[in-house]
C-alpha angles and dihedrals in degrees: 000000000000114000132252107266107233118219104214108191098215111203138182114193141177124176102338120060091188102091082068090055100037083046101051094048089048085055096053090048100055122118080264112026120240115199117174125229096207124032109199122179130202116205159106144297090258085037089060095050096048089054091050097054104036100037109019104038117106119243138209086254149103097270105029113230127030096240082063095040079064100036083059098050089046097039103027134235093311080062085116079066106034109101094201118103092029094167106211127221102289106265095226113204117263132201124170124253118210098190096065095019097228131107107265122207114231121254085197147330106259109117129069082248097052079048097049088038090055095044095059095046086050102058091041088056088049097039088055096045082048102056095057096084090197090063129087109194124204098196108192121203092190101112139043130057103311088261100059084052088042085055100040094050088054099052089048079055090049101051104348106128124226089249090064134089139228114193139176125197129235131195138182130254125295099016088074095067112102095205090071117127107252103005132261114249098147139328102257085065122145088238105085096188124039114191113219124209102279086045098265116142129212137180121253088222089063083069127113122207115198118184112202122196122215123211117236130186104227101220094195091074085071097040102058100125087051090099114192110017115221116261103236131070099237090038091059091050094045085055099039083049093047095048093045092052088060105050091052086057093081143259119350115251113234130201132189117205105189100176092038086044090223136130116206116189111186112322083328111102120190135164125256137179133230093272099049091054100044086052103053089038084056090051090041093060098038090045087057095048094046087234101116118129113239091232139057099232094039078057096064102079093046091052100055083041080067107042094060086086106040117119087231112091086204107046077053092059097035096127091221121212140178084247094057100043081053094049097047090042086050088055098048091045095056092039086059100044100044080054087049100242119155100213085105111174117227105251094209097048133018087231100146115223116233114313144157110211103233123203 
């Protein structure tokens, strides 16, 4: 039975918590509504309080907090049993700290360090979220100071998935001004008037919520034979920079060692048996004559065409299949990418990336 997929809203914020509630409502009004089922929350030490006063503070009023006033409008009067929007403890943003040898949690984000710091912790929250595949993240860069949405927008680069999604709010004028009183969160808010700085007052259900989706490239499509990513932000760049480079150098080099049973593509070495070479020096050459078969099955005859000659007895009495090409292709595909190489062939086809056969 295939598991129910999850939808985690992924926010960091700063000052003003009402991008998380602006956000979460966006996402219930769309065409197709969209209600998470977790809420998480990256953020500081003064992010945290803010959160905790504005949103999670109960009030002299009918639902308690803010953060269930809004869980009602959106889920309806059952909300105390709905197990959707659960907002998790805030995850407050660590770096450590040698000189008293502890993990401290961030005041702010200001210095090269915090950054670094923040992006680290980042990119562990999303890597974990990631690796759960019945889990579709919305990460929002809405809140927080530019650089926590810049971060949090690379690291969705970085291992983001296309099934997730990156969003930023928008709201109208002027309920995006922070000096309302009281302040804008949604428009089904319990406030029915809001005063604006020159004393004009204006009604939360006039607002219009816009979520914009930003397009993002996942990296980690084209990084699949990358095996374990490093742990750290600036590590993860340094490799994804590095790799690129070397695929936009040209061709790999490939080298088939038959008496040392090895194939070396590029600077990368791995073993290889009798099967797997005479395959892919059966796909070499065909490659280079332009005479290779699509398919793997439709592979099989011109293979053992071309085995009749080989020096080999046995490569000349190897009774060749479609089973066996896929398999050997299958082996040599995982050999190369647990070593990190790049020359990746294709699993559907046999169609050879770019190559230049070396002696």
């Amino acid at each position: 039975m295939k598991s129910k997929t999850q939808t985690t809203l992924y926010a960091v914020t700063g000052m003003s918590p009402a991008i998380l509630t602006e956000t979460v409502w966006a996402l219930a009004h769309e065409k197709v509504p969209v209600i998470p089922d977790r809420v998480i929350v990256a953020t500081t030490i003064t992010g945290r309080q803010v959160i905790e006063r504005e949103l999670l503070t109960p009030a002299d009023k009918p639902h308690t907090d803010l953060w269930n006033q809004l869980r009602l409008a959106i889920l309806g009067k059952h909300f105390q049993q709905d197990e959707r929007l659960i907002l998790e403890p805030v995850h407050l943003i660590t770096t450590p700290n040698p000189r008293n040898g502890r993990t401290d949690w961030l005041e702010d984000i200001r210095t090269p360090e915090e950054n670094r710091a923040a992006a680290d912790f980042l990119l562990d929250d999303i890597r974990t979220l990631t690796e759960n595949p019945d889990t579709q993240i919305i990460a929002s860069i809405a809140g927080g100071r530019k650089t926590m949405g810049a971060l949090l927008y690379a690291c969705m680069t970085l291992i983001g998935r296309e099934t997730d999604r990156l969003t930023h709010v928008l709201v109208t004028d002027p309920f995006d001004d922070p000096r309302l009183k009281p302040k804008f969160y949604y428009p089904a808010q319990s406030e029915k008037l809001l005063t604006d700085s020159n004393g004009k007052t204006h009604k939360p259900v006039q607002a219009k919520i816009e979520l914009a989706d930003i397009p993002f490239v996942p990296l980690r499509n084209a990084f699949r034979d990358l095996g374990a990513m490093p742990g750290t932000f600036a590590s993860l760049v340094q490799r994804y920079t590095k790799d690129l480079r070397k695929t936009s150098t040209g061709p790999a080099e490939i080298t088939l060692d038959i008496e040392g049973h090895r194939i070396i593509v590029d600077d990368v070495e791995i073993p290889a048996s009798n099967q797997e070479l005479w395959v892919l020096d059966y796909l070499l050459t065909a490659h280079e004559t332009k005479s290779v078969p699509i398919g793997q099955q439709e592979c099989a005859d011109p293979l053992a065409e071309f085995l009749t000659t080989h020096p080999n007895p046995k490569a000349r009495a190897w009774n060749v299949d479609a089973d066996k090409i896929k398999r050997s292709l299958s082996v040599i595909r995982g050999k190369l990418r647990k070593k990190g190489s790049h020359w990746n062939i294709p699993e559907r086809s046999i169609k050879l990336p770019p190559f230049k056969r070396k002696k």
